[in-house]
C-alpha positions in Angstrom: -16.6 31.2 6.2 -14.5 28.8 7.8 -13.0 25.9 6.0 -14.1 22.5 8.0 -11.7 19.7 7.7 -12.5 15.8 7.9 -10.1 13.9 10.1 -9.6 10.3 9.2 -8.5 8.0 12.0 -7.9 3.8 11.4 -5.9 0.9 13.0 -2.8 0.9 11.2 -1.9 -3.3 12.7 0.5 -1.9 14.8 0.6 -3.7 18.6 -2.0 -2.2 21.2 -0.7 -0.2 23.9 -2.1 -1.1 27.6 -3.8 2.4 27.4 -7.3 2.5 26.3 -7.9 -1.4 26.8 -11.0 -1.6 28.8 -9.1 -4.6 30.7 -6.9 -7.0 29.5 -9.2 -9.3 27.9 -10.0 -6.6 25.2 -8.3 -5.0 22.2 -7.7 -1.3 23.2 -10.5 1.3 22.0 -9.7 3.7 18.8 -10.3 7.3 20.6 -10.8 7.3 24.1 -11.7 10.5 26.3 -10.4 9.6 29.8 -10.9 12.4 32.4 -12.2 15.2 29.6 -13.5 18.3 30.5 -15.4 20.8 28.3 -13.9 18.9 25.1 -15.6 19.2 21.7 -15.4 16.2 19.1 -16.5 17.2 15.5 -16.0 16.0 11.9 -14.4 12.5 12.3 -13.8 9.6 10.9 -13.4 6.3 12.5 -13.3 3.1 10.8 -11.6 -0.7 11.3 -11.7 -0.1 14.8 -11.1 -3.9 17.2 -13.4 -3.1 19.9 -15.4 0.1 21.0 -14.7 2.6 18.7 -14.7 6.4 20.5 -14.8 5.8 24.9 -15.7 8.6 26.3 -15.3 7.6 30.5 -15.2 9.6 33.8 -15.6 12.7 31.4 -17.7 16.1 31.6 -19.4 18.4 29.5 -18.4 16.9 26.0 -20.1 17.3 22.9 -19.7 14.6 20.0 -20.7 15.9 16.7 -20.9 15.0 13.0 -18.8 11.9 13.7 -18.9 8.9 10.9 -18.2 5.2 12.6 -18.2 2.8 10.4 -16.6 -0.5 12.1 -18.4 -3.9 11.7 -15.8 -6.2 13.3 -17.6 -8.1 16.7 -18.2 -5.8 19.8 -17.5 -2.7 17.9 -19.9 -0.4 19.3 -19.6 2.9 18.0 -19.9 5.6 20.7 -19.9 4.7 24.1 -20.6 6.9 27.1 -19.2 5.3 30.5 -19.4 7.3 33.6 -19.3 10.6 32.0 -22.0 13.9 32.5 -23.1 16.6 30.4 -22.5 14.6 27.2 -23.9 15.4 23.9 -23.9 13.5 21.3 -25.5 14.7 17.6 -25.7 14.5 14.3 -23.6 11.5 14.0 -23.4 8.4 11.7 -23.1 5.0 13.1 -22.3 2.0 11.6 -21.4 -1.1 13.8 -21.1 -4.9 14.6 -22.9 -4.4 18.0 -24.4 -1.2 19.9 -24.2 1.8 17.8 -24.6 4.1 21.1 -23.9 2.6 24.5 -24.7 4.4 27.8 -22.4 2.8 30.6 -22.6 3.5 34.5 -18.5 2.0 35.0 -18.2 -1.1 37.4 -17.0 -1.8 40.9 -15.6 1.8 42.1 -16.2 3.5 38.8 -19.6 2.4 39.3 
């Protein structure tokens, strides 16, 4: 069998790049998908994260699986889909201070 491997992933307090901020009013994002195609996300964990905690935007056929969130700080939703298709998400455990899964259509172009 295959050995699976847990991947732990948390702020460190370092300053927030530009990329991954949803505008500039907002702490960056902790794992953000931007553009993905035919990605696979399995066995994670994500925790401490400032704002939304995986962004998966303008993305196709990805599949989220066995993720753990646990972030509980304001607006920390924990998955959230934002003009993206063909996204899968599964067997995941979500533990936030707002929307656990968010489904987003993008605004003004994006939208």
């Amino acid at each position: 069998g295959s050995a699976h491997r847990t991947s732990r992933i948390k702020e460190m307090g370092h300053e927030p790049s530009e990329h991954g901020r949803v505008d500039q009013r907002t702490p960056p994002t902790l794992v953000e998908l931007f553009g993905s195609t035919r990605i696979v996300v399995s066995s994670l964990t994500l925790r401490d994260s400032a704002f939304w905690t995986a962004h998966c935007v303008m993305s196709y056929g990805v599949l989220l699986e066995n993720i753990h969130v646990d972030s509980r700080g304001r607006n920390t939703d924990g998955i959230v889909i934002d003009s993206s298709t063909d996204v899968v998400v599964r067997r995941n455990s979500i533990v936030s201070g707002d929307d656990g899964i968010s489904i987003k259509s993008g605004r003004d172009e994006a939208g």
